[in-house]
C-alpha positions in Angstrom: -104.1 32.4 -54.3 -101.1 34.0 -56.2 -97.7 31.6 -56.2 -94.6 32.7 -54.7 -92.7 33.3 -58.2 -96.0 35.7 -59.1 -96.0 37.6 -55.5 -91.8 38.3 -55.6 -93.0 39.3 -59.5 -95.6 41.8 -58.4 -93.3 43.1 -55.7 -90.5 43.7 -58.6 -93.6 45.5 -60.7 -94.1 47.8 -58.0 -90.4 49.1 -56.9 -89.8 49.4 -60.5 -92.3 52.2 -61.0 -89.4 54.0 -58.6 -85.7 55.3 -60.2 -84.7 57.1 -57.0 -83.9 54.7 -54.6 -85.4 57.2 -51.5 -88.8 56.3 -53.0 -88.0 53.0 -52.9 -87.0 53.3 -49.1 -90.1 55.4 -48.4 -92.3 52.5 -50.4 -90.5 50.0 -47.4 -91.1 52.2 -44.9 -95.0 52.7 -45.8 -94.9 48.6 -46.6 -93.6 47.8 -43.2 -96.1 50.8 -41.2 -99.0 49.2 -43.0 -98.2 45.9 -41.3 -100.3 44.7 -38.5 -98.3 45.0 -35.0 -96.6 41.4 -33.3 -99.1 40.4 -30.3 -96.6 41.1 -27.3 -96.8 37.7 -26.3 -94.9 36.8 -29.3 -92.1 39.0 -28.5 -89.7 36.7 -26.9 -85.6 36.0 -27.0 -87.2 32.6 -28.8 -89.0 34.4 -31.6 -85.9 37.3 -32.3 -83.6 36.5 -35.3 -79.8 36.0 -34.9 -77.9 38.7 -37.1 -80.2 41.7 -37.6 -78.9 44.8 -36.4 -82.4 45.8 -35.1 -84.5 43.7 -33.1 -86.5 41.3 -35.5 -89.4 39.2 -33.8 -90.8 36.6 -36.7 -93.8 33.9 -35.3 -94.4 31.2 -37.5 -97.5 29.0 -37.0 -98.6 26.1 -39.0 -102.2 26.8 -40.2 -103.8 24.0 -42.4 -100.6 23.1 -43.7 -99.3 26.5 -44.7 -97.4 27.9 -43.0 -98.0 31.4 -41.6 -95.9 34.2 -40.4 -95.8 37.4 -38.5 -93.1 39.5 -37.3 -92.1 42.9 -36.2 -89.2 45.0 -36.4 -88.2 47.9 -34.1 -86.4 49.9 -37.1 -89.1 50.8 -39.9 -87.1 49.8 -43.2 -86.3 46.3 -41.7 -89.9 46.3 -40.9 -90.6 46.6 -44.8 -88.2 44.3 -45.8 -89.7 42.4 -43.3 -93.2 42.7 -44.3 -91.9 42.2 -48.1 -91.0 38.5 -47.1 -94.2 37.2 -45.1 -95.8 38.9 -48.4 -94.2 36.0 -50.5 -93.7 33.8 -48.2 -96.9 33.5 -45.6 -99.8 31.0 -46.7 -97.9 29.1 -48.6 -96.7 25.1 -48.0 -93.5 23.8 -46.4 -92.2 22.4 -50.0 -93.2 26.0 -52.0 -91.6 27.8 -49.4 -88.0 25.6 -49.6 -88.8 24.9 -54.0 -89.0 28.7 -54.4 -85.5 30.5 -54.6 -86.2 34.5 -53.6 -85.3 36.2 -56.7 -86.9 39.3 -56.0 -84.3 40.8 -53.4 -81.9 40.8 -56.1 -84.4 42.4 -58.8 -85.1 45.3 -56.8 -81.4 46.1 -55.8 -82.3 45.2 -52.4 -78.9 44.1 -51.3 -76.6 46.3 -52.8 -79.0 49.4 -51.3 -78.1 47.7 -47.7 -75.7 48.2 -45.3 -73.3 45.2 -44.4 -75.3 44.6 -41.5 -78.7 45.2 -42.5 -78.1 42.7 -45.8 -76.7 40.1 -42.7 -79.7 40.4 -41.4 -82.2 39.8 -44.5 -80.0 36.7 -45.0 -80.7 35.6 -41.5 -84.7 36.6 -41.9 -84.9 34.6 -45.2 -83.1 31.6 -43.4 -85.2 31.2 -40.2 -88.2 31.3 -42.6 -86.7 28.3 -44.3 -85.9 26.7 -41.2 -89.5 27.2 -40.3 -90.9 25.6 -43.5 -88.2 22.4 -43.0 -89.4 21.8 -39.2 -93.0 22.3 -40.4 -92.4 19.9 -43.5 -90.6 17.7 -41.2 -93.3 17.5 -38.5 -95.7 16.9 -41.3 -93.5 13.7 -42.5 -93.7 12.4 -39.0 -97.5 12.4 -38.6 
């Protein structure tokens, strides 16, 4: 199983095979189509994260110790970005997920391609995935 630092590094391999930054968007927007839908029953005011412009569902279940996530976004290049993070993030362990700074958002001129709002909301995704991983690490402590 590839490490966090060698997923984000793979990701950064394959936007920098793009200049223009329209392939880049279509390259989300294929990323986040690819991914499998949310089960409806997931779809709940619990699951949807504060600060995204669109509606962002993200489930995380704790599977073996790893934890694993799914979401789904009603707007397709939050659904990318989206999809971008459970690629680095999902499977892995409470501690990799909170020892591992993302690096790749800023490699692939993620942010500064963003709106105000939709870079808000990639803050608030990456932080209720670390919340996840500290409740789950927590939980773990306490068994």
């Amino acid at each position: 199983m590839s490490t966090i630092k060698e997923k984000q590094d793979e990701i950064i391999e394959e936007f920098s095979a793009f200049d223009d930054w329209m392939d880049r968007y279509q390259l989300l927007i294929d990323l986040g189509s690819e991914q499998e839908p949310l089960d409806e029953k997931y779809k709940t005011d619990n699951n949807l994260i504060e600060g995204c412009q669109s509606r962002v569902w993200l489930q995380a279940d704790f599977v073996d110790g790893k934890v694993v996530f799914r979401a789904e976004s009603d707007a397709l290049i939050v659904k990318g970005i989206v999809s971008l993070l459970i690629k680095v993030y999902s499977g892995h362990s409470p501690e990799e997920i909170l020892d591992n700074e993302l690096y790749f958002v800023e490699a692939i001129g993620l942010r500064e391609h963003l709106s105000p709002t939709r870079s808000n909301g990639l803050v608030a995704m990456i932080k209720q995935m670390r919340l996840y991983a500290m409740a789950f690490k927590v939980k773990m402590a306490q068994e």
